[in-house]
N, CA, C and O of each residue as an XYZ file, in Angstrom:
624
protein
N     -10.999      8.529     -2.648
C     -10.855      7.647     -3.779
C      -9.416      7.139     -3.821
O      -8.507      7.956     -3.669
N      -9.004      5.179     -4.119
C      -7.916      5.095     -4.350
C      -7.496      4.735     -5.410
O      -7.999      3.645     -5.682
N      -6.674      5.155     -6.345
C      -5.921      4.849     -7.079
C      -5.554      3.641     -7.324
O      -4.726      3.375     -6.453
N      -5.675      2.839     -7.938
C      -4.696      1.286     -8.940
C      -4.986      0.862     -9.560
O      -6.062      0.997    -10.142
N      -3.843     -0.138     -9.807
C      -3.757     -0.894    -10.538
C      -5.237     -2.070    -11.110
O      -6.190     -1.841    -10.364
N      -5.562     -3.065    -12.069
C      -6.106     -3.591    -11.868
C      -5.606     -5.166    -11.322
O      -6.305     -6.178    -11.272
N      -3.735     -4.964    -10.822
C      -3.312     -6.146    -10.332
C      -3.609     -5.562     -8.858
O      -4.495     -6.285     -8.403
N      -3.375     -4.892     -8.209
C      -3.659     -4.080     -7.016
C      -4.658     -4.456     -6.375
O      -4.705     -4.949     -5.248
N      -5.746     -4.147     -7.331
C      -7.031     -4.403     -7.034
C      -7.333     -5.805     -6.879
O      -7.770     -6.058     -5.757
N      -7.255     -6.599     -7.500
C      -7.588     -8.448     -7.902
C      -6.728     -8.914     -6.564
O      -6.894    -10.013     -6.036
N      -5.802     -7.937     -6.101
C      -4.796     -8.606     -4.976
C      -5.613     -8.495     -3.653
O      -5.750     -9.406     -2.837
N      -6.209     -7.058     -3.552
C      -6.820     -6.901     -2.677
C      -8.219     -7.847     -2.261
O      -8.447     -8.362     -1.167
N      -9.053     -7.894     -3.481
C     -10.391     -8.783     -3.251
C      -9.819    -10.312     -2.968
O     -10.585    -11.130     -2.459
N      -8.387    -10.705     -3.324
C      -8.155    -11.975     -2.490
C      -8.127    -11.986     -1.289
O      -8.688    -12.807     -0.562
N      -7.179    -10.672     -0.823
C      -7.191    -10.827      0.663
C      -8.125    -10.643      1.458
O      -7.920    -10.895      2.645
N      -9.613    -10.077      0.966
C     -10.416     -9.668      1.486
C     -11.266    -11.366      1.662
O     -11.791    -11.992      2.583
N     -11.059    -11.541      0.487
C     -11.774    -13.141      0.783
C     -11.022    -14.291      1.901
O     -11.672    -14.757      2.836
N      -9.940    -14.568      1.715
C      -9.101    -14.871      2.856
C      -9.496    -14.708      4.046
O      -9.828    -15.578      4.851
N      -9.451    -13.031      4.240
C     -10.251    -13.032      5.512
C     -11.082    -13.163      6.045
O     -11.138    -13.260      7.271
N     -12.223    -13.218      5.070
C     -13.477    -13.780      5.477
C     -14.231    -15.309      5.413
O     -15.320    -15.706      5.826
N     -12.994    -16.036      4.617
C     -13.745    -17.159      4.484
C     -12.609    -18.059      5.410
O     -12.999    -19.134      5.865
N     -11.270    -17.635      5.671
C     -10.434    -18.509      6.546
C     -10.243    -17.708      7.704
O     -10.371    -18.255      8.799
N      -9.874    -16.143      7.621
C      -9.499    -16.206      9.220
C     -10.696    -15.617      9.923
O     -10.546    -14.878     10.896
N     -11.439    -15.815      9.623
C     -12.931    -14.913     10.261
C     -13.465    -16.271     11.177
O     -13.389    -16.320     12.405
N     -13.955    -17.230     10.408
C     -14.418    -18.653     11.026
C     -13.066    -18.779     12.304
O     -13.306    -18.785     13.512
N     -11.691    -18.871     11.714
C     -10.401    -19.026     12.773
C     -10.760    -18.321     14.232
O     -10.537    -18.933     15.276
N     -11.418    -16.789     14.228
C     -11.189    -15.910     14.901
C     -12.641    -16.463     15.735
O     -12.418    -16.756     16.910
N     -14.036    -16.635     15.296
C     -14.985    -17.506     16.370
C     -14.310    -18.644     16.655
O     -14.371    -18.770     17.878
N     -13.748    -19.467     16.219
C     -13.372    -20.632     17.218
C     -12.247    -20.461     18.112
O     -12.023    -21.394     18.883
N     -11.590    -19.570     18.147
C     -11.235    -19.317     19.289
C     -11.708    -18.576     20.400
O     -11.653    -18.625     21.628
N     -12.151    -17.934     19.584
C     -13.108    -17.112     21.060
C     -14.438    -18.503     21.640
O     -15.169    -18.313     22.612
N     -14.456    -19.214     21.176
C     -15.452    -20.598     21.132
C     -14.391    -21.161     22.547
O     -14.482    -21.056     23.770
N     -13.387    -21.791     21.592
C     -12.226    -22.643     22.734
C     -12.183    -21.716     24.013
O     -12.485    -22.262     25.074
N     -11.903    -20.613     24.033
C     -11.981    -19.713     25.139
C     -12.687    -19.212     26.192
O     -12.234    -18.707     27.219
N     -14.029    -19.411     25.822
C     -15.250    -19.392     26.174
C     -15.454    -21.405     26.972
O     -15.994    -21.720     28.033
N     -15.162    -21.805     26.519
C     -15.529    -23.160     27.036
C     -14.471    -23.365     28.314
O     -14.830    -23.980     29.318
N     -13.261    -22.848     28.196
C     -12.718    -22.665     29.738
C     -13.238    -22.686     30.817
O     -12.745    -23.171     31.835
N     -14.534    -22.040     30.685
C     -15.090    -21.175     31.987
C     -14.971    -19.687     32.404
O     -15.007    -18.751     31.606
N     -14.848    -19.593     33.546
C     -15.406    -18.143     34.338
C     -14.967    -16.882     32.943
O     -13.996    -17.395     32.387
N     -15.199    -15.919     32.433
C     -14.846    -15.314     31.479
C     -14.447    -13.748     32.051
O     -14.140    -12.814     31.310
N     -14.539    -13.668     33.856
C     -14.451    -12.372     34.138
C     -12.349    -12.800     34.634
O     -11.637    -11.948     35.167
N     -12.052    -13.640     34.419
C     -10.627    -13.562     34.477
C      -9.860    -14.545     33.280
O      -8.759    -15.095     33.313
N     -10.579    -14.531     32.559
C     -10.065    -15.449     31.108
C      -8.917    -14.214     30.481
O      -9.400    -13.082     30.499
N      -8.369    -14.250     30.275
C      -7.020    -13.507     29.686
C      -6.942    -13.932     27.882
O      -6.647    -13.071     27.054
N      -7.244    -15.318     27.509
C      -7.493    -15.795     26.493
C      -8.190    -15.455     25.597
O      -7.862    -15.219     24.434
N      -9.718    -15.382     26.321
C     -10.620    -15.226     25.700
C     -10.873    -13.589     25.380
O     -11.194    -12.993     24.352
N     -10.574    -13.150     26.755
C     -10.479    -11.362     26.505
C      -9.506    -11.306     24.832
O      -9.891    -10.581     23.914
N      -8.284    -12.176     24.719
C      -7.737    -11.559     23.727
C      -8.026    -12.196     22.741
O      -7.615    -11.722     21.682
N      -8.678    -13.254     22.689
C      -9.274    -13.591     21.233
C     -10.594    -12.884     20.613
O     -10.906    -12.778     19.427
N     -11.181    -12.495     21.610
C     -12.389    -10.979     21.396
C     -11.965     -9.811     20.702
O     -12.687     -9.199     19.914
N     -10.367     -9.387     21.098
C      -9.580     -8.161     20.808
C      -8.939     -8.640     19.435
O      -8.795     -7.686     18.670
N      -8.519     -9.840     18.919
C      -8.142    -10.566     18.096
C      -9.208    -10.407     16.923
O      -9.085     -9.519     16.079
N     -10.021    -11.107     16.919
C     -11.646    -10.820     16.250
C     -12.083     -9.096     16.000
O     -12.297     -8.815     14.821
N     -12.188     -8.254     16.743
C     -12.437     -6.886     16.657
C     -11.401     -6.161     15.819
O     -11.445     -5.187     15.067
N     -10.422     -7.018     16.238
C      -9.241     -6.146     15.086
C      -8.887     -6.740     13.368
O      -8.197     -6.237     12.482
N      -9.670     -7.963     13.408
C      -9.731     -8.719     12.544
C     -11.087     -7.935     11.408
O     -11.059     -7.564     10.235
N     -12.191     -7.946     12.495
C     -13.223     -7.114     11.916
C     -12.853     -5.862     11.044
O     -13.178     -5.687      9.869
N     -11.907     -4.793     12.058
C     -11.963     -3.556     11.648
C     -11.126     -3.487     10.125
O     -11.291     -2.594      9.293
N     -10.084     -4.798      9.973
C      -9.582     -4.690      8.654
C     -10.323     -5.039      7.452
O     -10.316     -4.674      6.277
N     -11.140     -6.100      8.354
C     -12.158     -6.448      6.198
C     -13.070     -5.187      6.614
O     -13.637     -5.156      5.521
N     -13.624     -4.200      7.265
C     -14.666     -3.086      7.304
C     -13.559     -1.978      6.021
O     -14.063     -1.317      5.113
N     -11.769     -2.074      6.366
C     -11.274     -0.713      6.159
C     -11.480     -1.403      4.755
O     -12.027     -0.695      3.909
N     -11.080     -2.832      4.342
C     -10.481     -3.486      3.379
C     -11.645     -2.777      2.539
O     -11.283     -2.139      1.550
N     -13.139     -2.837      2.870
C     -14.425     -2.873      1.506
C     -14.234     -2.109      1.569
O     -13.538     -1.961      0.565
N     -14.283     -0.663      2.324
C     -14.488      0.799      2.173
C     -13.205      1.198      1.268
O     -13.545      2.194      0.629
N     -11.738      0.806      0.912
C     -10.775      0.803      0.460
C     -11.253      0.076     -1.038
O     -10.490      0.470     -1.921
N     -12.091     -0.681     -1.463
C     -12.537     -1.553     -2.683
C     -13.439     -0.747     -3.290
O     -13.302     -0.538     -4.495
N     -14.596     -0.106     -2.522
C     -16.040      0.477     -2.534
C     -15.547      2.020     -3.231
O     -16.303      2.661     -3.961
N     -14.274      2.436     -2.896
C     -13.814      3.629     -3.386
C     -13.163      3.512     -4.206
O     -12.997      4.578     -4.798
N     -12.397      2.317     -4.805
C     -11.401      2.343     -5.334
C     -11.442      2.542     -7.205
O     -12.315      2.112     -7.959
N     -10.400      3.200     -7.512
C     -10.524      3.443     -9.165
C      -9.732      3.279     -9.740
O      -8.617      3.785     -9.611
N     -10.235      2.211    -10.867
C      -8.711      1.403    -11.491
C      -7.656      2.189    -12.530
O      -8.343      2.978    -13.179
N      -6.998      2.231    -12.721
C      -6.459      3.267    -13.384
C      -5.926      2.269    -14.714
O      -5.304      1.207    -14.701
N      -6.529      3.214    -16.010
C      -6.597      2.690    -17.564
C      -4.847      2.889    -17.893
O      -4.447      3.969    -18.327
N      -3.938      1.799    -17.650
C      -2.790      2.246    -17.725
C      -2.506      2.293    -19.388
O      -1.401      2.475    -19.899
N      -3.527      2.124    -19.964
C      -2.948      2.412    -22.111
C      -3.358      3.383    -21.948
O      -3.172      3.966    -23.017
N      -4.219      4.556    -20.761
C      -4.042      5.913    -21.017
C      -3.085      6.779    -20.198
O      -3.272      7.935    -19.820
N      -1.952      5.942    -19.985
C      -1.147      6.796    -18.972
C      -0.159      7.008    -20.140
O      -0.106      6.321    -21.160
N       1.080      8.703    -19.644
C       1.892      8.730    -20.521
C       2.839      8.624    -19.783
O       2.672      8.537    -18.567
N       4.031      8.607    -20.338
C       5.721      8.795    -19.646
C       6.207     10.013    -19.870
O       7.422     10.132    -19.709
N       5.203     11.570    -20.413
C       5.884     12.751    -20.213
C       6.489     13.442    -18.748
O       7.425     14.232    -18.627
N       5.483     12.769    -17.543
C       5.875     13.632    -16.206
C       5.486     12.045    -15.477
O       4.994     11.074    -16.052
N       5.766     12.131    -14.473
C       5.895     11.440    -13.443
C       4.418     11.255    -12.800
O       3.803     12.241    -12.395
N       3.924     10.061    -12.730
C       2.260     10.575    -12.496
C       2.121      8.935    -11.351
O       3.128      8.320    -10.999
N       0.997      8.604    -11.041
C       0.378      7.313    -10.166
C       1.110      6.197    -11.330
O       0.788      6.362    -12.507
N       1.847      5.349    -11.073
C       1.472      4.034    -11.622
C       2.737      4.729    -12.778
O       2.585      4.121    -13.837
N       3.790      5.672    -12.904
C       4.712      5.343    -13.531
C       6.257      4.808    -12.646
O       6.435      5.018    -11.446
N       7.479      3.936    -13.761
C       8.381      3.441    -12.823
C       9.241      4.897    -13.276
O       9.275      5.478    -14.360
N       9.665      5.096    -12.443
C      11.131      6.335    -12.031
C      12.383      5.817    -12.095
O      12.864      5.096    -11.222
N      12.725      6.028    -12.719
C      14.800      5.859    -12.791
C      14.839      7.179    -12.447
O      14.140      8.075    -12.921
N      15.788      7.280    -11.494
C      16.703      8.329    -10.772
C      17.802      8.150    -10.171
O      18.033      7.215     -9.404
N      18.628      9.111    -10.499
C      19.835      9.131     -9.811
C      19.963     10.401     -8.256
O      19.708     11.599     -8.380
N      20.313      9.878     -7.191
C      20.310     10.648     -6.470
C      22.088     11.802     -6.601
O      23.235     11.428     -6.355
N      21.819     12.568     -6.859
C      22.938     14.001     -7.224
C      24.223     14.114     -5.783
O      25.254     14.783     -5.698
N      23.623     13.215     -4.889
C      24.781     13.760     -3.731
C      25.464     12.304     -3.767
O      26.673     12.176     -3.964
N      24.761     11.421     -3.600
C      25.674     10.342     -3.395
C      25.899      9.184     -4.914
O      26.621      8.193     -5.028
N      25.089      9.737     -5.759
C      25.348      9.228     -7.170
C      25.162      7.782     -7.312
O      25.930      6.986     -7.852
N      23.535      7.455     -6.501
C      23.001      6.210     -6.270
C      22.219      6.495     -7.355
O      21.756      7.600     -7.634
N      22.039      5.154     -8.150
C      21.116      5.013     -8.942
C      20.123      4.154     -8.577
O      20.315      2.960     -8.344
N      18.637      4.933     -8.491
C      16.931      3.988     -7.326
C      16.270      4.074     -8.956
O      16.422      4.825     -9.919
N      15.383      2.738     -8.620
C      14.270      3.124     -9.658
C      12.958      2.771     -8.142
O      13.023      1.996     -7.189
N      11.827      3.836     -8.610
C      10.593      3.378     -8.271
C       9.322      3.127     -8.985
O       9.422      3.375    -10.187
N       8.241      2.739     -8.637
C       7.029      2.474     -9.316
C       6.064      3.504     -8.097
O       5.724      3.173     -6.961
N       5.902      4.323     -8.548
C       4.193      5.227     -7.406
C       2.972      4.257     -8.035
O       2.640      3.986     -9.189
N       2.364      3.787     -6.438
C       1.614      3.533     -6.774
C       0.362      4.205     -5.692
O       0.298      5.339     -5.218
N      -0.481      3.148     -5.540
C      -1.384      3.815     -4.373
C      -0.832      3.475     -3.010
O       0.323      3.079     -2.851
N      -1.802      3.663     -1.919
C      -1.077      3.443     -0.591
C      -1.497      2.259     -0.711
O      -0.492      1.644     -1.069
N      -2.329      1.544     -0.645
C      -2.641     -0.164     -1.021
C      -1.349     -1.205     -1.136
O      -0.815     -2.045     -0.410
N      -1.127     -0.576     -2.684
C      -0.563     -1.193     -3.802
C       1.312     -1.073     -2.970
O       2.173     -1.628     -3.654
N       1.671     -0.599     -2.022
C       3.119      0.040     -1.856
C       3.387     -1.120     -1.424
O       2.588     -1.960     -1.008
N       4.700     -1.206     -1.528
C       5.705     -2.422     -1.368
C       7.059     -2.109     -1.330
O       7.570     -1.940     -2.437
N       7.841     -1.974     -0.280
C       9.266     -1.159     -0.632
C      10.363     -2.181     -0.721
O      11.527     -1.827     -0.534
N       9.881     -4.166     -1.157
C      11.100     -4.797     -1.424
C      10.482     -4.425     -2.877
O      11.375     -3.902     -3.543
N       9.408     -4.502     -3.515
C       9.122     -4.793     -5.231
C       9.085     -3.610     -6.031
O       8.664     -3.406     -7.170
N       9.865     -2.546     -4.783
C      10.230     -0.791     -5.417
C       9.163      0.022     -5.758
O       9.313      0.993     -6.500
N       7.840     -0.369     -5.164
C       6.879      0.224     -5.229
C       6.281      1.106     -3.809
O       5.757      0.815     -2.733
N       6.648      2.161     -4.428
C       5.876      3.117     -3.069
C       5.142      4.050     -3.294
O       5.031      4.472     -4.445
N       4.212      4.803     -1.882
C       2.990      4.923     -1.897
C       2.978      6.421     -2.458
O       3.865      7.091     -1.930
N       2.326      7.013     -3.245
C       1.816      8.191     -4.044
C       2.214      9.186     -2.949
O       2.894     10.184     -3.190
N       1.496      8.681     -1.044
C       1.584     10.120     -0.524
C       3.013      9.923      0.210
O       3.216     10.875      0.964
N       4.211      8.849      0.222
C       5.176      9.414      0.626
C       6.087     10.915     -0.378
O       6.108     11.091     -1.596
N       6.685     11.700      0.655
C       7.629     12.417      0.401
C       8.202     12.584     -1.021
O       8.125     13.570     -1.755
N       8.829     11.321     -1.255
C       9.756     11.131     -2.416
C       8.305     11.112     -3.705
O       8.304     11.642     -4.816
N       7.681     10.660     -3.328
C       6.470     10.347     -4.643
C       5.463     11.947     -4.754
O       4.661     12.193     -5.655
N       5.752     12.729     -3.742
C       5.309     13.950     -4.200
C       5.961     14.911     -4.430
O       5.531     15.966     -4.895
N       7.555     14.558     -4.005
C       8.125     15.325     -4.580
C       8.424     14.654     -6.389
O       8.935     15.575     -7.027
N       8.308     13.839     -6.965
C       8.598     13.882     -8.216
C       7.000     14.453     -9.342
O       6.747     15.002    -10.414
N       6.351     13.867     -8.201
C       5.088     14.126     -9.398
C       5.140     15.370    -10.394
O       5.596     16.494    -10.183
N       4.517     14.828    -11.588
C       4.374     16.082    -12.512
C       6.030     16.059    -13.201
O       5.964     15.931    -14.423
N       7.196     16.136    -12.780
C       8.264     16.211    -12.926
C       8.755     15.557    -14.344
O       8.082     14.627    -14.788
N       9.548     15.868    -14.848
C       9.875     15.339    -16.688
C      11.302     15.310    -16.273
O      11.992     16.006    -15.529
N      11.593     13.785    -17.352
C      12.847     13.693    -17.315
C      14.234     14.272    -18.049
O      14.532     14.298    -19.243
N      14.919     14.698    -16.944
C      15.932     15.686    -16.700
C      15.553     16.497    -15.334
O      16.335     16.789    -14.429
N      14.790     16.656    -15.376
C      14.255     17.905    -14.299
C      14.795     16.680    -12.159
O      14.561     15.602    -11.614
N      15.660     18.166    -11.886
C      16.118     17.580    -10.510
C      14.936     18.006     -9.492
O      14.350     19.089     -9.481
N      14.709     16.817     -8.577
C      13.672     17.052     -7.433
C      14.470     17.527     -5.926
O      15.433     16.932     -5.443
N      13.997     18.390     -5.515
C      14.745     18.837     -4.529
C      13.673     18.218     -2.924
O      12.754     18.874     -2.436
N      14.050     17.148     -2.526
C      12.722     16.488     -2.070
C      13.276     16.650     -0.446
O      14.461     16.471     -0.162
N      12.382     16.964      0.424
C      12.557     17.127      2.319
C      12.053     15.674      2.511
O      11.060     15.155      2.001
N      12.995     15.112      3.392
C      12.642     13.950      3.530
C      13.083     14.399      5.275
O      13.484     15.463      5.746
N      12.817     13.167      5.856
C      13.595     13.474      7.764
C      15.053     13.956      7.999
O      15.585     14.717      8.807
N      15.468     13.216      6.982
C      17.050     13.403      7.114
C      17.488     14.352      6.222
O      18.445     14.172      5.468
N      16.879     15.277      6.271
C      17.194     16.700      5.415
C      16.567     16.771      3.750
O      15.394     16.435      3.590
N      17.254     17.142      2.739
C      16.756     17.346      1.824
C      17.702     16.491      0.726
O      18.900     16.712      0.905
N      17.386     15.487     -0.459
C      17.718     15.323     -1.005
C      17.483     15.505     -2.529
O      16.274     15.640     -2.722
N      18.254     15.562     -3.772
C      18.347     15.906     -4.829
C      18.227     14.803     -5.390
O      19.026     13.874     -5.266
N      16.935     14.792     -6.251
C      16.861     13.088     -7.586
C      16.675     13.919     -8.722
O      15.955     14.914     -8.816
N      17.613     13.246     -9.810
C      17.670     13.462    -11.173
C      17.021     12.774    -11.972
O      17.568     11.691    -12.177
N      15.431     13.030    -12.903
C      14.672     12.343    -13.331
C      15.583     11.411    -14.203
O      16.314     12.120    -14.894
N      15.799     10.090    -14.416
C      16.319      9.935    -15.800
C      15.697      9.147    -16.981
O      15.978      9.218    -18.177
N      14.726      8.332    -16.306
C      13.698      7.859    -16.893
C      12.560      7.634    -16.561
O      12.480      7.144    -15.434
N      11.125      7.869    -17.353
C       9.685      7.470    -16.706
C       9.143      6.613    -17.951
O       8.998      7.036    -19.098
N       8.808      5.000    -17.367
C       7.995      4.210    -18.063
C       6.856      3.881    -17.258
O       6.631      4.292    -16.119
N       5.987      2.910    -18.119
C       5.197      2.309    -17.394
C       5.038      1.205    -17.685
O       5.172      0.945    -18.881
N       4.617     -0.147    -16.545
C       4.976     -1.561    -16.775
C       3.433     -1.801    -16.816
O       2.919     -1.984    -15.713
N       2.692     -1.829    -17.794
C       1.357     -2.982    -17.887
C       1.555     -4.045    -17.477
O       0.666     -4.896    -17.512
């Protein structure tokens, strides 16, 4: 089951349409143009507009199964006591005395220019549950770093 938003969601059934109503038709006519070349046991083209198409396929297959599961989350029942899916984080990091804000959202929904990242990175499980004041002592690759809750809202 995934987690979001109901902007998340409305974002996703665009792209899902996109792909099926513009680049799906895109992806037979080239394998069409490719095919009209001729001989197809040394077409290089056409082999990759086949591989083009198949990989095109496998994303609107992940895209519905990602829709078909998905559960919108009632954000007038979310609170700002702990750190949960779908709240924004003000934190200060304790070693280098950077101040990050984030938004957890789902893996879908992540975006790391619009400060939104995904529930199962590192940093988003290390805060969960967490209340502000409370320091996260979070393992990331590059060792371990310290975030100081300082604020949890949530943006409807």
């Amino acid at each position: 089951m995934a987690y979001m938003s109901q902007e998340g969601y409305d974002k996703l059934i665009a792209e899902l349409q996109r792909l099926e109503s513009v680049e799906r038709p895109k992806a037979s006519a080239a394998i069409a143009e490719a095919r009209d070349k001729g001989d197809l046991s040394e077409n290089s083209e056409y082999d990759a507009a086949k591989e083009a198409q198949a990989h095109l396929e496998n994303k609107i297959t992940q895209m519905k199964k990602t829709i078909a599961e998905a559960k919108i989350v009632d954000m007038s029942r979310l609170s700002t006591d702990a750190v949960q899916i779908m709240s924004k984080v003000e934190m200060t990091n304790l070693t280098t005395n950077q101040k990050m804000t984030y938004t957890i959202v789902s893996e879908t929904e992540a975006n790391l220019r619009e400060g939104k990242i995904s529930i199962k990175t590192p940093i988003a499980q290390g805060l969960l549950n967490k209340k502000v004041g409370d320091v996260a002592e979070i393992k990331i690759p590059r060792g371990t770093i310290k975030l100081r809750i300082d604020k949890i809202s949530i943006e409807m």
